[in-house]
Backbone as CSV, one residue per row, in Angstrom:
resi,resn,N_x,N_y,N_z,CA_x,CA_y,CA_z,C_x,C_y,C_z
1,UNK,-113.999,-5.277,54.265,-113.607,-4.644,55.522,-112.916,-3.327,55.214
2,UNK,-113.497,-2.125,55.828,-113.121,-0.887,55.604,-112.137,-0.861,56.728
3,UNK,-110.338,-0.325,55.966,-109.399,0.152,57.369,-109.839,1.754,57.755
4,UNK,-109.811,2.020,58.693,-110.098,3.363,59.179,-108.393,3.754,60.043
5,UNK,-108.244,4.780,60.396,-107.106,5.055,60.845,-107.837,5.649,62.439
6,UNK,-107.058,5.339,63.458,-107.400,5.197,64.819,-106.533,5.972,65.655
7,UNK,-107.388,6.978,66.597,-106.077,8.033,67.612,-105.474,6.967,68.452
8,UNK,-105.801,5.959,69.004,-105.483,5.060,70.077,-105.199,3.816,69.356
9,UNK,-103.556,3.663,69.759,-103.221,1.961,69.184,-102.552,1.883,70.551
10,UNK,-102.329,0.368,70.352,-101.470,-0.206,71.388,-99.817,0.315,70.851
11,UNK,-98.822,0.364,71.750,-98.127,0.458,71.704,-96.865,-0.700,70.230
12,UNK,-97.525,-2.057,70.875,-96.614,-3.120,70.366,-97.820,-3.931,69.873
13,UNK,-97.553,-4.079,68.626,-98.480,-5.627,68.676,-97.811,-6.435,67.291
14,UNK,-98.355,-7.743,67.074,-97.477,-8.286,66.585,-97.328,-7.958,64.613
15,UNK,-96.265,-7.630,64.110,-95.920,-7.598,63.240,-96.758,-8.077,61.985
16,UNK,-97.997,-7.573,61.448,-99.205,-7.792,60.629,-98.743,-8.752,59.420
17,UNK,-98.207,-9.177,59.113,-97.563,-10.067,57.739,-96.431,-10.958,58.123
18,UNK,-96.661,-12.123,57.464,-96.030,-13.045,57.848,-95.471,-13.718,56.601
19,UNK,-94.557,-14.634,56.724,-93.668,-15.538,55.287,-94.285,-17.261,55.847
20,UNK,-94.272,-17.534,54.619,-94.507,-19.220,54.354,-94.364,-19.807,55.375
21,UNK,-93.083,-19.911,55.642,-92.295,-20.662,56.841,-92.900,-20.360,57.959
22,UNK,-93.382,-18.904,58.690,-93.914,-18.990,59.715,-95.131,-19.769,60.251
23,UNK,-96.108,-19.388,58.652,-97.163,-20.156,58.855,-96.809,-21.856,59.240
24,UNK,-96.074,-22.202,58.477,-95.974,-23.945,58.442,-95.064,-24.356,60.088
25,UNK,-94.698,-23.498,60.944,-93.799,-23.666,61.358,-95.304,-23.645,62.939
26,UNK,-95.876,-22.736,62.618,-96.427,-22.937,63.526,-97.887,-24.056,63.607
27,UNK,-98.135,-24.391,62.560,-98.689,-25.405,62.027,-98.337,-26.975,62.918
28,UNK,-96.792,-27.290,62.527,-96.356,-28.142,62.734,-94.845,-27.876,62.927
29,UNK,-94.466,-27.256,64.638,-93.144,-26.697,65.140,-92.239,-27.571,64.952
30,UNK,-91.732,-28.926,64.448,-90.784,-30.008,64.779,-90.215,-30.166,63.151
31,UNK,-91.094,-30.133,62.207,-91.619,-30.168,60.782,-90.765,-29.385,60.207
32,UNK,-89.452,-29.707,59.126,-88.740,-28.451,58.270,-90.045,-28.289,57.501
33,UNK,-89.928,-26.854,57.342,-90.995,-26.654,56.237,-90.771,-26.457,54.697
34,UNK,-91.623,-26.824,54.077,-91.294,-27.037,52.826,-92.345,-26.415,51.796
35,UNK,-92.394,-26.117,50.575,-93.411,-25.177,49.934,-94.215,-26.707,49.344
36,UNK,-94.167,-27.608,49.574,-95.209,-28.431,49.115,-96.534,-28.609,50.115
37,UNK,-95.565,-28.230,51.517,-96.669,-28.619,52.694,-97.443,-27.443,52.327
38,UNK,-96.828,-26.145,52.292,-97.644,-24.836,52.306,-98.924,-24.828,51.444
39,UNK,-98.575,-25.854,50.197,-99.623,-26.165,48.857,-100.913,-26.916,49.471
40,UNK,-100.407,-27.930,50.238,-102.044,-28.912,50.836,-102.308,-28.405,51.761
41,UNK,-101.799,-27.112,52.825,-102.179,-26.416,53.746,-103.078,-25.349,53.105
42,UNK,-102.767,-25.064,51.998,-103.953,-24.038,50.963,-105.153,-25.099,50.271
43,UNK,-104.531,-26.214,49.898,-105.983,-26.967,49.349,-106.739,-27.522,50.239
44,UNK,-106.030,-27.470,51.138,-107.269,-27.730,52.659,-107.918,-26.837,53.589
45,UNK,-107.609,-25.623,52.809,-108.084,-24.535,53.115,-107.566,-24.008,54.432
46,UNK,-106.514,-24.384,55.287,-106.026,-24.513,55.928,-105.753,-22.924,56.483
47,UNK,-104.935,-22.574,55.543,-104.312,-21.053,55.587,-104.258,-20.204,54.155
48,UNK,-104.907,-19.299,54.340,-105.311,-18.005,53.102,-104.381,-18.226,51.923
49,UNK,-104.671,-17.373,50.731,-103.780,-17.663,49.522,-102.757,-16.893,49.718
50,UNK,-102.882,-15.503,51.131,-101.468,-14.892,50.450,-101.781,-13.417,49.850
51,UNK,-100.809,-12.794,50.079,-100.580,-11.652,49.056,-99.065,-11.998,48.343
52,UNK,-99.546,-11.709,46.905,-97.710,-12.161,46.078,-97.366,-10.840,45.356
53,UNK,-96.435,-10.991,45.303,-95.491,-9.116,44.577,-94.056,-10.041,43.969
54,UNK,-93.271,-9.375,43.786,-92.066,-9.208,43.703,-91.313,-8.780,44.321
55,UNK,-89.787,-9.083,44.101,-88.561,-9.034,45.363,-88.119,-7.827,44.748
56,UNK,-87.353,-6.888,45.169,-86.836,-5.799,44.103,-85.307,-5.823,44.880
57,UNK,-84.476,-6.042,44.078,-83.208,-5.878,44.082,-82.198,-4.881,44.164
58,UNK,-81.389,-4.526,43.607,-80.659,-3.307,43.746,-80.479,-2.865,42.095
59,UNK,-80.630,-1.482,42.184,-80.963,-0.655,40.768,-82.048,-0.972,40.383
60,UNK,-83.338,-1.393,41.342,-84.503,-1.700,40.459,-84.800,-2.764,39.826
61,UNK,-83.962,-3.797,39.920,-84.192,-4.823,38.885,-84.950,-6.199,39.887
62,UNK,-85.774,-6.760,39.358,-86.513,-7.368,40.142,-85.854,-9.320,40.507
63,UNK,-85.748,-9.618,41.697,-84.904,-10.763,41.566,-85.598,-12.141,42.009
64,UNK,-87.491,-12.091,42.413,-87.922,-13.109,42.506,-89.173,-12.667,43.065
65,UNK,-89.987,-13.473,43.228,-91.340,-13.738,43.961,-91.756,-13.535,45.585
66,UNK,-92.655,-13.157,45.760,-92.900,-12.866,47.209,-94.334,-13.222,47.373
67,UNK,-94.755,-13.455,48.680,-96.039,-14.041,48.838,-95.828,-13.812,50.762
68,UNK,-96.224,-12.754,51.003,-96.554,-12.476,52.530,-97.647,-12.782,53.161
69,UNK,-98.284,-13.275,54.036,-99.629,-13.788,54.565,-99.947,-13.200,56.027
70,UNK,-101.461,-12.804,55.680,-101.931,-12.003,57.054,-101.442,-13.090,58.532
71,UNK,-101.217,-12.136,59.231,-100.461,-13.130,60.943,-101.517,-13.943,61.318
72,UNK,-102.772,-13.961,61.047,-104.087,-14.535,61.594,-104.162,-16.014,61.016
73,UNK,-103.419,-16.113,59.853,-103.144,-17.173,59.420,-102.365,-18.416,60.923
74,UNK,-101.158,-17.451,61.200,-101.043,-18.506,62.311,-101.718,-19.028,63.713
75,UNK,-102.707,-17.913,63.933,-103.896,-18.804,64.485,-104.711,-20.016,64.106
76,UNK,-104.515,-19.583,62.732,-105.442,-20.605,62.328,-104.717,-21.982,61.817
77,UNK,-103.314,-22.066,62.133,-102.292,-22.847,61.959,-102.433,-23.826,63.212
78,UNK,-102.462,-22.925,64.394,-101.860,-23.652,65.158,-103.428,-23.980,65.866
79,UNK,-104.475,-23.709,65.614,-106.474,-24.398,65.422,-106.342,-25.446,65.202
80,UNK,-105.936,-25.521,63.577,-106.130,-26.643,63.071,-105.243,-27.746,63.380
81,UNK,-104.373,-27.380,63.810,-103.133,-28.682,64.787,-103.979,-28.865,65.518
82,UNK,-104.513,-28.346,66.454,-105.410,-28.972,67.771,-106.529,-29.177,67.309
83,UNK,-107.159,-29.220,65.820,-108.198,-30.107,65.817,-109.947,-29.201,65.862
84,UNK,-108.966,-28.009,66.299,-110.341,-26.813,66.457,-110.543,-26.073,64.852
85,UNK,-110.911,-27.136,64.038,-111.295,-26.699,62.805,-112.384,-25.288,62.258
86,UNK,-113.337,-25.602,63.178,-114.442,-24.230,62.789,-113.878,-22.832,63.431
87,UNK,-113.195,-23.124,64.764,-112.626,-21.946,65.227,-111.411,-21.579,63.826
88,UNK,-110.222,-22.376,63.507,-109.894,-21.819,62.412,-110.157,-21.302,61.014
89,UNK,-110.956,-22.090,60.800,-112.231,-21.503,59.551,-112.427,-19.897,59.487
90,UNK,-112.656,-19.527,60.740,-113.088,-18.283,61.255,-111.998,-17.254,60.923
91,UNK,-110.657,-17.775,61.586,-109.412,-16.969,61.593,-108.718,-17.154,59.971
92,UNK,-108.751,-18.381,59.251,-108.612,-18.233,57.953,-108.911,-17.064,57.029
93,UNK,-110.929,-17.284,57.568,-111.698,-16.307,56.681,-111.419,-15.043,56.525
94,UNK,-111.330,-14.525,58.392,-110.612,-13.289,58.077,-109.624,-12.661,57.510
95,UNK,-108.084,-13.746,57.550,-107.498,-13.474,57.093,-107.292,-12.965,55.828
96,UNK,-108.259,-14.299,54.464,-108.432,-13.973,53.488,-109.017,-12.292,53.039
97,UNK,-110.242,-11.854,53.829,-111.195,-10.617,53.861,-109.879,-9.538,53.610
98,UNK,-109.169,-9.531,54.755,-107.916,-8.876,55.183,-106.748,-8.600,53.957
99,UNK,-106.350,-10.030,53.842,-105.692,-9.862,52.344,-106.202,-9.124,51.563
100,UNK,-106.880,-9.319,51.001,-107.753,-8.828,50.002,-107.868,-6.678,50.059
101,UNK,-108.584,-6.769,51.234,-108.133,-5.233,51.501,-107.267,-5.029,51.534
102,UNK,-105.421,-5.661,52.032,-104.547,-5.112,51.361,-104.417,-4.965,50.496
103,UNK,-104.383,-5.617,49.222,-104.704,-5.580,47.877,-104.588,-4.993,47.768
104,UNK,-105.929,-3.908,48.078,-106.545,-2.703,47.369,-106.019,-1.889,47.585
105,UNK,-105.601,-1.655,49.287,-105.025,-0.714,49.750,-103.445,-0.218,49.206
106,UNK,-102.500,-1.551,48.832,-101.364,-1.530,48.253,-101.339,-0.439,46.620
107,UNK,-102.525,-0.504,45.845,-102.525,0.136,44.638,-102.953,0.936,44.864
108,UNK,-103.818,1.555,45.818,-104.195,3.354,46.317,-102.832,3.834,46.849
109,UNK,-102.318,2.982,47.257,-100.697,3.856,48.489,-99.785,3.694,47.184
110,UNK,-99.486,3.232,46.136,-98.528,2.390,44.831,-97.186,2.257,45.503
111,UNK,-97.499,0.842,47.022,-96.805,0.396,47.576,-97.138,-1.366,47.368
112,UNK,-95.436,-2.053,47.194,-95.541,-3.161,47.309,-95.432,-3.872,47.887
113,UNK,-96.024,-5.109,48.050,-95.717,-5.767,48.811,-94.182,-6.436,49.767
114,UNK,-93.430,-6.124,49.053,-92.067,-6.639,49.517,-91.216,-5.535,50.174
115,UNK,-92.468,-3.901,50.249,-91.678,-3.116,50.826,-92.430,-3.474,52.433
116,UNK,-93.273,-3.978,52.682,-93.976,-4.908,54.271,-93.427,-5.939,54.821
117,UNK,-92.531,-6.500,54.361,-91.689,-7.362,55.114,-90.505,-7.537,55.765
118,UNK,-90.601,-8.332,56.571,-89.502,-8.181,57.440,-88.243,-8.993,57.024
119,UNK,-87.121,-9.036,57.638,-86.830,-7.789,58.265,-86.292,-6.338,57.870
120,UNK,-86.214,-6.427,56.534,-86.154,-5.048,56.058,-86.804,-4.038,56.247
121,UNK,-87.977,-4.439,56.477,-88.853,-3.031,56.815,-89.228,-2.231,55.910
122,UNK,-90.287,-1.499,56.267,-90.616,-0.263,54.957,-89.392,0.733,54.825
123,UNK,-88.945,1.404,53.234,-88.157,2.122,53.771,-88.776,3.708,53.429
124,UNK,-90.407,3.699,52.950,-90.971,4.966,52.881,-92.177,5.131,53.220
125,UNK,-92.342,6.071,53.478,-93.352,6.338,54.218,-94.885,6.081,54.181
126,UNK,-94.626,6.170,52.929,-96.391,5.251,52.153,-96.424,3.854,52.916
127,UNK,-95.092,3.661,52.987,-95.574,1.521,53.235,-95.770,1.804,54.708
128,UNK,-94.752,2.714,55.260,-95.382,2.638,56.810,-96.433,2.944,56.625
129,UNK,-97.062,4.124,56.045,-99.010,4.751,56.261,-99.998,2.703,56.161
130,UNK,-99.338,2.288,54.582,-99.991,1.111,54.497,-99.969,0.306,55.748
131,UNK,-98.965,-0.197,56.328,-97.920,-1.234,57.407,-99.528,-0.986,58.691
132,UNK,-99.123,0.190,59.207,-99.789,0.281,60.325,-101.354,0.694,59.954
133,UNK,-102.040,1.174,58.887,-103.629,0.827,58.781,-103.524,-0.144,59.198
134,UNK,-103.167,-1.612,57.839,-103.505,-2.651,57.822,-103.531,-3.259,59.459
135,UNK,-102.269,-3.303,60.311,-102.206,-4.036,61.477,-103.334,-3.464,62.182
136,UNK,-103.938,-2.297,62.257,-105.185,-1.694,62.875,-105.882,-2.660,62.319
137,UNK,-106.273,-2.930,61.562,-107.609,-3.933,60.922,-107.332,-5.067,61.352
138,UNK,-106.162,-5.559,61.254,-105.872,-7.236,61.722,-106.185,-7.038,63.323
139,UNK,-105.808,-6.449,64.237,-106.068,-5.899,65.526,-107.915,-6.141,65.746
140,UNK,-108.149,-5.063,64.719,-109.916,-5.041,65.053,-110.696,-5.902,64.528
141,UNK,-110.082,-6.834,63.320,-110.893,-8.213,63.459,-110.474,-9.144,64.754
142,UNK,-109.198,-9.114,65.251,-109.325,-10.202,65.868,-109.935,-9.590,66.940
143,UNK,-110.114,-8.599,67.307,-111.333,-8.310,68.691,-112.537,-9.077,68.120
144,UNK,-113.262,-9.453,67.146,-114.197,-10.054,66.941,-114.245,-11.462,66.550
145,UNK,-112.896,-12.166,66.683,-112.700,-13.626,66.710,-112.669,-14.236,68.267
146,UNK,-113.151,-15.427,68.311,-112.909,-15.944,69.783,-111.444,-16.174,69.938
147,UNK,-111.188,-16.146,70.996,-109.715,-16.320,71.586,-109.480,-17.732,71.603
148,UNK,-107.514,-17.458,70.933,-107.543,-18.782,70.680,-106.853,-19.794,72.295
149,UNK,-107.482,-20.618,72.597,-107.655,-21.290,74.145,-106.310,-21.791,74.439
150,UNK,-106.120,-21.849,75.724,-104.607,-22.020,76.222,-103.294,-21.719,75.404
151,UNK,-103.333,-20.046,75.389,-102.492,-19.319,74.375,-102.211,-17.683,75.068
152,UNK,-101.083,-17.404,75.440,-101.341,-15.959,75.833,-100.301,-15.685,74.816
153,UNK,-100.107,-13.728,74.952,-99.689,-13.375,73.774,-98.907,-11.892,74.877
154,UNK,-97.481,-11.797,74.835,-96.758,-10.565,75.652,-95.858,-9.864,74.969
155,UNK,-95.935,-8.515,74.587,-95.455,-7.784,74.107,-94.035,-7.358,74.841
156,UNK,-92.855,-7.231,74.486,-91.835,-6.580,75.015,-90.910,-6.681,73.840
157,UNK,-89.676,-6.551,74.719,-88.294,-6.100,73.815,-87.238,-7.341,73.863
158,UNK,-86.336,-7.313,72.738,-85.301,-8.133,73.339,-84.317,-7.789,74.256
159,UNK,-83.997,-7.797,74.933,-83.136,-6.823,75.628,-81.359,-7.147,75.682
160,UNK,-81.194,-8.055,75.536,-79.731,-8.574,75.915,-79.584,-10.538,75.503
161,UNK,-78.270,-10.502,75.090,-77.941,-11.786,74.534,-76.601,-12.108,75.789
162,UNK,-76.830,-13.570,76.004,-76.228,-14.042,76.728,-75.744,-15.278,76.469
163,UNK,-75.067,-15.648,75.785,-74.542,-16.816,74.960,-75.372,-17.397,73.768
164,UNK,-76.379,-18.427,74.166,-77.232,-18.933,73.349,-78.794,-18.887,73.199
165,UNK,-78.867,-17.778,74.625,-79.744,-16.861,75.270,-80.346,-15.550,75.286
166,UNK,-81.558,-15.381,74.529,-81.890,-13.972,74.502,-82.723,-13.445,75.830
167,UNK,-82.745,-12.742,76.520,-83.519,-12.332,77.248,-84.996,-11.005,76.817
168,UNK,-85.652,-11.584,76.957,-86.937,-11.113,76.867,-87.806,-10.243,77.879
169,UNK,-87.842,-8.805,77.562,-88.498,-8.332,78.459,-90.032,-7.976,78.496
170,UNK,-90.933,-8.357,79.109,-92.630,-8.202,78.817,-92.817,-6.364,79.051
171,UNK,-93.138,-5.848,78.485,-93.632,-4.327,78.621,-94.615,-3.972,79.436
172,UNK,-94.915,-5.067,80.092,-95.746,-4.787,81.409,-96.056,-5.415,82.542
173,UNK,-95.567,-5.377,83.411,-95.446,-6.276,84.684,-94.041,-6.712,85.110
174,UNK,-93.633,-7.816,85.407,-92.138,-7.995,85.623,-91.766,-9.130,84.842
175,UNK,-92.105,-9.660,84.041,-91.994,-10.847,82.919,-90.772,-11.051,82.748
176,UNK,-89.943,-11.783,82.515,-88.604,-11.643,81.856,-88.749,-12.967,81.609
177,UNK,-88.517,-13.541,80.411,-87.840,-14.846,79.577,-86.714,-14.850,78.706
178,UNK,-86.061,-16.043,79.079,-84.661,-16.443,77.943,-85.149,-17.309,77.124
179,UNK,-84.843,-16.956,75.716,-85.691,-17.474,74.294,-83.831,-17.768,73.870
180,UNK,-83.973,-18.799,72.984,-82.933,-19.196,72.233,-82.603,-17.965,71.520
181,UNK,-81.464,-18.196,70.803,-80.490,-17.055,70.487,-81.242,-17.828,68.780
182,UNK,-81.348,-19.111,68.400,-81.784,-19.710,67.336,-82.924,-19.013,67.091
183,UNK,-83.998,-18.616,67.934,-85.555,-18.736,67.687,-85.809,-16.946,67.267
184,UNK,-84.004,-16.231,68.231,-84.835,-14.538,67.461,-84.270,-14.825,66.633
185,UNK,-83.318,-15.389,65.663,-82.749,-15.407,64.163,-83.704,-16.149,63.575
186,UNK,-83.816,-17.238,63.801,-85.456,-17.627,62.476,-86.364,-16.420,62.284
187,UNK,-86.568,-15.553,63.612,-87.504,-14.554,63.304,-86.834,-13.235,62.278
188,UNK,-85.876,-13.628,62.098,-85.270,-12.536,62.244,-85.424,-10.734,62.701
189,UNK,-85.167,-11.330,64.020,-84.573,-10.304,65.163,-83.513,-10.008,65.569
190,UNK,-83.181,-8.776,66.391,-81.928,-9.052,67.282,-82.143,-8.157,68.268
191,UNK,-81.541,-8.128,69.043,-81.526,-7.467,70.418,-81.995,-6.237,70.351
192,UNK,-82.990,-5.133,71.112,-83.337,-4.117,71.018,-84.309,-4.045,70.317
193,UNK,-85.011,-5.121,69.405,-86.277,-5.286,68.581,-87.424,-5.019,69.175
194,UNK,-88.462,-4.670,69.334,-90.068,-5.228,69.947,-90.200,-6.416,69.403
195,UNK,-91.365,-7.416,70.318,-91.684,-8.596,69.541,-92.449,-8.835,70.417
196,UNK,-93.371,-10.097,69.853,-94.435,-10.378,70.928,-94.169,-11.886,70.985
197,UNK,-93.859,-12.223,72.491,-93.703,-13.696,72.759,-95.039,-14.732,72.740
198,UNK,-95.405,-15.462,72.219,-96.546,-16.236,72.130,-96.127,-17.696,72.778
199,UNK,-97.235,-18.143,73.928,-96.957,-19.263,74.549,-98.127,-20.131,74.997
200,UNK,-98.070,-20.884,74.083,-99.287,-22.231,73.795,-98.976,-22.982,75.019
201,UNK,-99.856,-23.536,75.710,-99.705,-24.472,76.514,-100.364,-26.072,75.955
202,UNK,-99.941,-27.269,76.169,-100.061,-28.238,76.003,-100.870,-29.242,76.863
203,UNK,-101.750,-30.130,76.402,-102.115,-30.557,77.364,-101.543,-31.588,78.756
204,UNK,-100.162,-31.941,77.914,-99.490,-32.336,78.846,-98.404,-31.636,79.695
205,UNK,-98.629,-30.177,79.799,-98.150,-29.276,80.690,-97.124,-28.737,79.810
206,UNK,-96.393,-29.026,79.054,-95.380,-28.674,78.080,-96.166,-27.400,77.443
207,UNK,-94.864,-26.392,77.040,-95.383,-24.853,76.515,-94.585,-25.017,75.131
208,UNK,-95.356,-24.096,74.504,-95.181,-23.792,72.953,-94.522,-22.463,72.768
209,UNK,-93.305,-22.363,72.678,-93.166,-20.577,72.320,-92.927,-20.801,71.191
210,UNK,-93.628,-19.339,70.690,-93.305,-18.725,69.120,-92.713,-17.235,69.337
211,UNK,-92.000,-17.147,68.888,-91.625,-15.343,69.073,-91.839,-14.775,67.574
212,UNK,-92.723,-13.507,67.503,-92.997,-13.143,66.587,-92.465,-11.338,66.663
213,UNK,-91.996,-10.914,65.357,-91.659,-9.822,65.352,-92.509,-8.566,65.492
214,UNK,-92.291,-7.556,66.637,-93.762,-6.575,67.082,-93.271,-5.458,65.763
215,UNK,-94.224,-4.618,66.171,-94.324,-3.344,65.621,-94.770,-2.362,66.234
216,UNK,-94.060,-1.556,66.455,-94.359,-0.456,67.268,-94.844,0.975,66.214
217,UNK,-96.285,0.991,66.605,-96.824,2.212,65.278,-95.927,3.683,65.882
218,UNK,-95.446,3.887,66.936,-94.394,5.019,66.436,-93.094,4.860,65.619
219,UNK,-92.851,3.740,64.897,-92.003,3.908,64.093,-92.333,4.852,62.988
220,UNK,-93.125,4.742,62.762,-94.311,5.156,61.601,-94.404,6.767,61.649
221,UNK,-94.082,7.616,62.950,-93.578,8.862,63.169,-92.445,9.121,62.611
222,UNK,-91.322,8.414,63.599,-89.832,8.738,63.602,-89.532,7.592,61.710
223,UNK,-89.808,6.966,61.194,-89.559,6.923,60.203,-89.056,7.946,58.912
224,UNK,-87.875,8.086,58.468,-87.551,8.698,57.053,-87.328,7.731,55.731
225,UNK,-87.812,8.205,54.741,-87.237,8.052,53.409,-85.911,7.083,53.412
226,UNK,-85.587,6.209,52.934,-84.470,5.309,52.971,-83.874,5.614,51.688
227,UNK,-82.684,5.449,51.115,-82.196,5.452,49.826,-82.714,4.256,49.002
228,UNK,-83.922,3.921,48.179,-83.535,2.659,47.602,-82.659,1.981,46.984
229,UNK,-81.514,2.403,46.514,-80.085,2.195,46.268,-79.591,0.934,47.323
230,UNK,-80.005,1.292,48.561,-79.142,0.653,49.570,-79.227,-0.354,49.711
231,UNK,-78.698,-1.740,49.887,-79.319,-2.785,50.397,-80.419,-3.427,51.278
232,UNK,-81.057,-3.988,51.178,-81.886,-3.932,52.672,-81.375,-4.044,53.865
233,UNK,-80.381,-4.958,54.488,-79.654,-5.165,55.427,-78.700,-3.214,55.925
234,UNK,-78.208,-2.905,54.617,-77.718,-1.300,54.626,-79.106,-1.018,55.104
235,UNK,-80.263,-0.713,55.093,-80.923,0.009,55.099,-81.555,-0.180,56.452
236,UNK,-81.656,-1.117,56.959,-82.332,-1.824,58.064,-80.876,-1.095,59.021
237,UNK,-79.795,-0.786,59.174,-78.453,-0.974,60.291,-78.979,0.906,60.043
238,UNK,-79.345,1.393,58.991,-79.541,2.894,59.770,-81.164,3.281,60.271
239,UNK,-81.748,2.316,59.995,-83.125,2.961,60.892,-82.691,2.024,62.769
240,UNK,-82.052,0.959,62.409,-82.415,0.166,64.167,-81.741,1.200,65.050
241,UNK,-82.584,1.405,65.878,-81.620,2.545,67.277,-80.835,1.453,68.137
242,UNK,-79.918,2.292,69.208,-79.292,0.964,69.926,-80.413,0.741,70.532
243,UNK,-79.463,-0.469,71.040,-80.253,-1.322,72.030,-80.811,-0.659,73.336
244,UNK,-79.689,0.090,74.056,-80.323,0.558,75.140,-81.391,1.772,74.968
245,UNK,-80.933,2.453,74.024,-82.401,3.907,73.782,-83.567,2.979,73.357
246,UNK,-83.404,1.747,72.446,-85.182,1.428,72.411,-85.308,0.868,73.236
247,UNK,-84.658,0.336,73.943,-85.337,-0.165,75.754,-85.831,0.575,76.397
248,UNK,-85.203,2.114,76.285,-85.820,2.894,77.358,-86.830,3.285,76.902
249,UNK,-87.010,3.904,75.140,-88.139,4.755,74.985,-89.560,3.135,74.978
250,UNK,-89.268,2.580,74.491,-90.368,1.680,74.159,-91.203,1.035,75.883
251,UNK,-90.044,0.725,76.652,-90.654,0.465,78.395,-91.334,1.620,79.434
252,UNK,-90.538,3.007,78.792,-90.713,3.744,79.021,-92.781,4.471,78.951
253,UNK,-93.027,4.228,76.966,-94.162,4.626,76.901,-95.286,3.617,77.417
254,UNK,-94.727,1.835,77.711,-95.867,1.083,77.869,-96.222,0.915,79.391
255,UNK,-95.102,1.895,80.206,-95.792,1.573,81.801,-96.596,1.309,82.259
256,UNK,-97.625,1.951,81.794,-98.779,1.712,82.142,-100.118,1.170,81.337
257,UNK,-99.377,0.721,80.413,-99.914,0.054,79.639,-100.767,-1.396,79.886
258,UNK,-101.885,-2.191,79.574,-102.442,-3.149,79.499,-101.550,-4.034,78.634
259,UNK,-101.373,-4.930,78.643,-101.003,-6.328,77.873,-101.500,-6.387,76.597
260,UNK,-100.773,-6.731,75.474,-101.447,-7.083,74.350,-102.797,-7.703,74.577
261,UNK,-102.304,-8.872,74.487,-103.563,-10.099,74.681,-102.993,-10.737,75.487
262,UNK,-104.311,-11.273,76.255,-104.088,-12.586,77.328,-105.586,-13.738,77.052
263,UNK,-104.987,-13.947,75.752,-105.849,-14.915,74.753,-106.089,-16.632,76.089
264,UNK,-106.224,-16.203,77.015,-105.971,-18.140,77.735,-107.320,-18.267,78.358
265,UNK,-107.954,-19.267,77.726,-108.867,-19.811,78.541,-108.476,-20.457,79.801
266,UNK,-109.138,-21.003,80.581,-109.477,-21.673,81.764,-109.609,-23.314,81.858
């Protein structure tokens, strides 16, 4: 799969790379996850191998292992919970295709993998150039996967915390949801983030939320050079804007915007 670079993106969409835990979590939401499950979820072909790098520490010195996985993986997580095996097959495959072109793409940009993850973020500009190809490609395969059934997918912001309560704003229409104050810290989020709320429905009327961390490809403009010196957490507290300026600019550009996805069958 060739990435091409595109005049027209969506505004928000969801955050192209994902960690272990997300996958398994959406697999099986009740389930601590554990790296043994992640092992028979790969020998069952379940969910892709992964891209692996290294952690890089402070002064350069390297302090452990990394293994990020295309987001398509958790489609194909939460397929194979419901039993829709060939439909996940599909979303696996791609994923793997996908990986793989990161790969390549990571040693043309001589960006690593552990500078794509969250929540640290890229802190140069190569990983953003990498960051947002790649999510273009994950984007334009899944236009060519079937939609996954009783599942929509809404882009907005966090907007405000209210005890144990985040409030959630959809970037288009009048949406508003309160998500646990627990569920944006597993993601690790916080208020003023983009993210895209994902909500499975059940067959016994019961809903599934996942909140997943967005990405907004104008970061990828307003992005500078970070010190690598800094910590990641240091480094992450001077790129986040407040809360109220990315509310405005981010609601601001999607007014009129279409919806991510509205993945729901009938």
């Amino acid at each position: 799969m060739v990435m091409v670079e595109r005049t027209e993106t969506p505004a928000v969409r969801p955050w192209p790379l994902v960690e272990w835990h997300d996958v398994l979590s959406a697999y099986t939401p009740t389930d601590r996850p554990t790296e043994g499950r992640l092992r028979t979820l790969r020998r069952n072909d379940i969910v892709s191998e992964g891209v692996q790098g290294l952690l890089k520490a402070r002064a350069g010195r390297f302090s452990g292992k990394l293994s990020l996985f295309c987001e398509l993986n958790l489609d194909a997580a939460v397929l194979s919970r419901r039993g829709l095996a060939e439909m996940a097959g599909q979303y696996r495959s791609a994923a793997s295709t996908l990986e793989e072109s990161l790969r390549k793409l990571l040693v043309e940009h001589s960006v690593q993998i552990a500078e794509l993850m969250r929540p640290t973020e890229p802190r140069r500009r190569e990983a953003w150039h990498v960051l947002l190809l790649f999510s273009e490609a994950v984007s334009e395969a899944r236009e060519h996967l079937p939609p996954v059934p009783d599942e929509d997918a809404v882009p907005g912001i966090l907007e405000a915390r209210t005890g144990q309560w985040v409030r959630f704003v959809a970037s288009v229409g009048t949406g508003r949801y309160d998500v646990p104050w627990q569920m944006v810290r597993s993601a690790d989020l916080s208020v003023g983030d983009p993210a895209v709320l994902f909500r499975e429905l059940l067959p016994n009327g019961n809903a599934v939320l996942r909140l997943q961390a967005g990405l907004d490809p104008r970061q990828v403009e307003q992005a500078d050079d970070v010190d690598e010196e800094l910590d990641p957490l240091e480094a992450r507290a001077l790129r986040r804007p407040q809360p109220q300026a990315a509310r405005a600019t981010l609601l601001a550009s999607l007014e009129h915007e279409e919806p991510l996805a509205r993945r729901v069958l009938g």
